[in-house]
N, C-alpha and C positions, 0 to 999 in steps of 0.2 A: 646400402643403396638398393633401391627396387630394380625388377627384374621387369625389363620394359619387351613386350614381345606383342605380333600382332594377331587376332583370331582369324583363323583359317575360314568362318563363312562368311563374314561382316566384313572383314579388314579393317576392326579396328583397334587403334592400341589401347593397350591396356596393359596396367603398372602395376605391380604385383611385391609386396614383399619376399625379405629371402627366405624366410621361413617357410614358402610355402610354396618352396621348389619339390617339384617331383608330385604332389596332390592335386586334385579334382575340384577346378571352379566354373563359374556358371560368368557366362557371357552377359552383364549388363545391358547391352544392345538387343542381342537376336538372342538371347537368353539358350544359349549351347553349352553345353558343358565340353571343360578343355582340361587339358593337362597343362602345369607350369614346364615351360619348359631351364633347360640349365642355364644361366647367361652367355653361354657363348652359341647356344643355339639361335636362345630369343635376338642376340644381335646381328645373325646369318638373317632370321627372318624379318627382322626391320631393314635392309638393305634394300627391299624393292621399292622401285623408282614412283614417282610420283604421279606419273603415268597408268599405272596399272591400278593404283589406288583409286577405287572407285567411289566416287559422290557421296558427301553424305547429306544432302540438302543444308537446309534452314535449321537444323538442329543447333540449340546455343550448347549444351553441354550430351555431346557423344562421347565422351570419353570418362569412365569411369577406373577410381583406384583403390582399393583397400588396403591402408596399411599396419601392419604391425608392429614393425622397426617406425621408429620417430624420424620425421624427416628431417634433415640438414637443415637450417636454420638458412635464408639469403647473405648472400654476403652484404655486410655495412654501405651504403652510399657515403664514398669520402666528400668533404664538405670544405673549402678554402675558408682558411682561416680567416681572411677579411679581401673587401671589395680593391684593395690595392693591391695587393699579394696575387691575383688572379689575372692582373693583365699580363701580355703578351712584353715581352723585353722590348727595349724601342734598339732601332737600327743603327749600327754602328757609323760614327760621320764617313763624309768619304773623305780620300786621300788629297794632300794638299796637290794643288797644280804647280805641274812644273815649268821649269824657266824656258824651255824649249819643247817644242810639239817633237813625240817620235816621229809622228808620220811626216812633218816636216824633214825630218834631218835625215828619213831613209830616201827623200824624193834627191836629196843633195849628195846623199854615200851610198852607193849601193851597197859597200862591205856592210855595213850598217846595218843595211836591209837586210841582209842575208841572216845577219847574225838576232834581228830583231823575230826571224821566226821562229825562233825558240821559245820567246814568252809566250806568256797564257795568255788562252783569247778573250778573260776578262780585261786583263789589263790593254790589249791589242782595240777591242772595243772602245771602253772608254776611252784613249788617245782620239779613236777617229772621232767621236762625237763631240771633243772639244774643238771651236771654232779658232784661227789665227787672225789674230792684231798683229799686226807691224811685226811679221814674224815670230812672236809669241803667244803658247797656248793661253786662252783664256777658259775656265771653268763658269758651268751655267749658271747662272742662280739658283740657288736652293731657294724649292718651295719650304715652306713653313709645315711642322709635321704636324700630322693631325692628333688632337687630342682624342683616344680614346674616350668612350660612354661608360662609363661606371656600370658596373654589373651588378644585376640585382639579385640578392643571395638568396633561394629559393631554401626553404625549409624541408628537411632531408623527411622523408616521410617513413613511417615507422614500419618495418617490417612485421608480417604476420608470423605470428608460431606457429609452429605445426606437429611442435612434439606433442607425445601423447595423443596424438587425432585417428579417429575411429573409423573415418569416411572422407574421401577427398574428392571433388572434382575437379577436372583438371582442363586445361583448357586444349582445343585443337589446333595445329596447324594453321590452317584457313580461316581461325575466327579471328576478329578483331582483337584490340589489345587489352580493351573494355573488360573483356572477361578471364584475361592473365590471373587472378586471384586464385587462390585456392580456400575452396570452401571447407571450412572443417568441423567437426561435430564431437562432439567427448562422448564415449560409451556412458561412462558414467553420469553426464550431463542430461542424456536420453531418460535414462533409469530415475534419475531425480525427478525431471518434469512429469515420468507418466507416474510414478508413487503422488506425487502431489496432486496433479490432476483426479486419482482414485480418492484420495483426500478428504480434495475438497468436494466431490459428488458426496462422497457417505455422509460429512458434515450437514449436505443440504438436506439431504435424505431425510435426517433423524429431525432435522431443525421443523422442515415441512409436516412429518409426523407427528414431534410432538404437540404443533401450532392445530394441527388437525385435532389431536386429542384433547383441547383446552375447555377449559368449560364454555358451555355453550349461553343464551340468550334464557334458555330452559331451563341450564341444573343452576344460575345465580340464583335464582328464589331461596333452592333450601341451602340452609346456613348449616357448613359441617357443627362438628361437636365443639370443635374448639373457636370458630367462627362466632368475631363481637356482634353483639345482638342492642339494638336502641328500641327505645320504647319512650314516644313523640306523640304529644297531644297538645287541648287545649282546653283550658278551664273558664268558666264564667258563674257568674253569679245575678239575682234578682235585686233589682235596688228597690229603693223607697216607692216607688213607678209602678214596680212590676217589670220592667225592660232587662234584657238579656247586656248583661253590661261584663266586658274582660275583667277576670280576676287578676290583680296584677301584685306580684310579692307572694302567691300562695306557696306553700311549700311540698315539695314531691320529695317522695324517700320511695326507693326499691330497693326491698332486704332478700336474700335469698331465701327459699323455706326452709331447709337444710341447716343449723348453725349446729359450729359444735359443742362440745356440753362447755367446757372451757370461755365458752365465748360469750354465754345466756347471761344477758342481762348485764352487759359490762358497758354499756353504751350510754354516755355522759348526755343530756337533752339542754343544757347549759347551750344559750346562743341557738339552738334550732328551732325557735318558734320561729311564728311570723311577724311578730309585732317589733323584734329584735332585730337590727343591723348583720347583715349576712357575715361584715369579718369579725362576730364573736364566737361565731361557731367555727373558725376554720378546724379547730384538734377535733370538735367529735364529727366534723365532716370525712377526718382522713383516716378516722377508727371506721365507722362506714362503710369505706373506700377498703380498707383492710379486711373487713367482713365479707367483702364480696357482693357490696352494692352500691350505692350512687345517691347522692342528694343535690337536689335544683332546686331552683325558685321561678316562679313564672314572669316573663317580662312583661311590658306597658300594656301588649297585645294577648296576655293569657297565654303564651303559648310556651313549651317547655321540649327539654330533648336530656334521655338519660342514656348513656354508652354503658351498657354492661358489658362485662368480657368473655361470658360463655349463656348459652340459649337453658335455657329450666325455669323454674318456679318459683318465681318474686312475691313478696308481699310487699304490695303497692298503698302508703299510704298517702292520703290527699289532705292537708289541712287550708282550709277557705283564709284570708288573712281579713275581709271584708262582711263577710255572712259570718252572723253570731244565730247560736243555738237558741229556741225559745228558753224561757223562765220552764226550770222544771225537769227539762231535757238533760238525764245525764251519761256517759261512754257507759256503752253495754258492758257485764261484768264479763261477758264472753270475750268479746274483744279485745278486754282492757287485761286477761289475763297474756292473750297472746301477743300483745303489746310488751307484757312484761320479761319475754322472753329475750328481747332484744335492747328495751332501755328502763334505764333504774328507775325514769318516774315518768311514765307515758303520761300520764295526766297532766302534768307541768308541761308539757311538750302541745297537748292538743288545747286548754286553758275553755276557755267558753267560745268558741270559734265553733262551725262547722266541718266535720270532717270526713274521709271516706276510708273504708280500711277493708284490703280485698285481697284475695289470692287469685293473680293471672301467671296462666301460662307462655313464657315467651319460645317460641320456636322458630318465627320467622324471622329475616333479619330486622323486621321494624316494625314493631307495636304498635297502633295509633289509638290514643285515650282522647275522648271527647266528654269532658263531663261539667255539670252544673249544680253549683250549693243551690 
């Protein structure tokens, strides 16, 4: 049980564990440091009268307690087992009427009298208030008893715990009932909220740095090392006119400059012309693709898009599917050799068509080719 005693400049109570009889606390109120005193001090000093006890205003919680020891638990609110069981017992009937009134027969025998002041002055009572008929008591009519109201079983309300609580306030005297509760707080429940609280700040902390340090509107242009790099244009050709008219079906190949020795010249041209149906080249499309470059074809509109997977040095070539080469015209042998680095018969591959055969540099994330047979 705490040690309930009251401060000597405030007067006010204050509940103290046993543990911390005889040590030095601080007045929650008028903030004084006090000694606890022994329990049989603390309850010499709680004896003064109510009188002397001076005001403590409008204060909802002046009374402050720190415990130690876990407090007693409230005792249980017993609860009637059911709405009949809780009424009140009904009244016992009263006693039959008798054949003759006392007070009649003491008016006729005095000995009678005499001897009738012995009974009890319930019984004495009731005789007088029974009226005489033809010299017989008669008894009144009973009223009809009243039916009790059934009782409505109110739901026992759960008691607070308060073991293990780190901080209590407790309610005054003079307050209302409203504030009976005892507020309780877990040391350890303190300790949990402020670690999480520090938590979640450092979480935002790094979240907001690292949003700060994101790449900006500036560094998306350059494309790191390993960043996929395309290379999107659009091809046309001259017709019979003269008129700038879309190449549509031409075919775009980007090989890397780079191959390795393992690799020269292993590249099947079966199905990669233009004049061929694109699904007869899907195998030496995905040899290509294993090389470390890309093959398209231009749509209705001349226009094309090649996804490489790292930025360097392609050899881009362009074959027309609609512009043929004059009579005469044939692949340079310079060309035709570095051609042959990468497929077994570039010739078969370029046929009498016009073609373009180049080395660009890709560094930025997208390449744009604009070209005309």
């Amino acid at each position: 049980m705490p040690v309930v005693f009251l401060c000597q400049n405030c007067r006010s109570r204050l509940k103290v564990g046993r543990k911390k009889i005889g040590t030095e606390v601080e007045c929650p109120r008028c903030h004084r440091p006090l000694t606890v005193p022994e329990p049989e001090a603390a309850s010499a000093m709680t004896t003064m009268s109510e009188v002397e006890r001076p005001k403590l205003g409008d204060d909802l919680f002046p009374e402050f307690a720190v415990f130690d020891d876990p407090l007693p638990p409230p005792p249980p609110i017993p609860l009637p087992s059911s709405p009949t069981n809780s009424l009140p017992p009904p009244p016992p009937p009263p006693p039959p009427p008798s054949a003759k009134s006392p007070s009649a027969k003491s008016k006729r025998d005095p000995a009678h009298s005499a001897q009738s002041n012995g009974e009890s002055s319930a019984e004495r009572n009731s005789a007088q208030r029974e009226p005489l008929v033809n010299g017989a008591s008669v008894a009144p009519p009973k009223s009809p008893p009243r039916t009790p109201e059934p009782l409505t079983e109110k739901p026992a309300r759960r008691p607070r715990s308060t073991a293990g609580s780190a901080l209590g306030v407790l309610k005054r005297d003079d307050q209302p009932s409203s504030y009976s509760d005892v507020l309780t707080i877990r040391r350890r429940t303190l300790y949990f909220q402020a670690a999480l609280i520090l938590l979640m700040a450092a979480v935002g902390l790094g979240l907001g740095y690292l949003i700060g340090r994101g790449i900006g509107p500036a560094d998306r242009g350059a494309a790191g090392p390993d960043a996929d790099v395309q290379i999107a244009g659009t091809l046309t050709f001259r017709d019979a006119r003269g008129e700038e008219t879309p190449e549509s079906g031409a075919v775009v190949i980007a090989l890397p400059a780079e191959v390795p020795a393992n690799k020269l010249g292993t590249l099947l041209v079966t199905g990669l012309g233009p004049q061929t149906p694109r699904e007869a080249g899907r195998v030496a499309e995905m040899a290509i693709e294993e090389l470390g470059g890309k093959y398209d074809r231009t749509d209705a509109l001349g226009n094309f898009l090649l996804k490489l997977p790292k930025p360097g040095s392609y050899r881009l070539l362009l074959v027309s599917r609609n512009a043929q080469r004059p009579a005469g015209e044939v692949v340079s042998a310079a060309q035709l050799r570095e051609m042959q680095r990468y497929f077994n018969a570039p010739a078969d591959l370029i046929g009498r068509n016009k073609y373009a055969w180049a080395l660009r540099e890709v560094r930025d994330p997208r390449l744009t080719v604009l070209h005309g047979f």
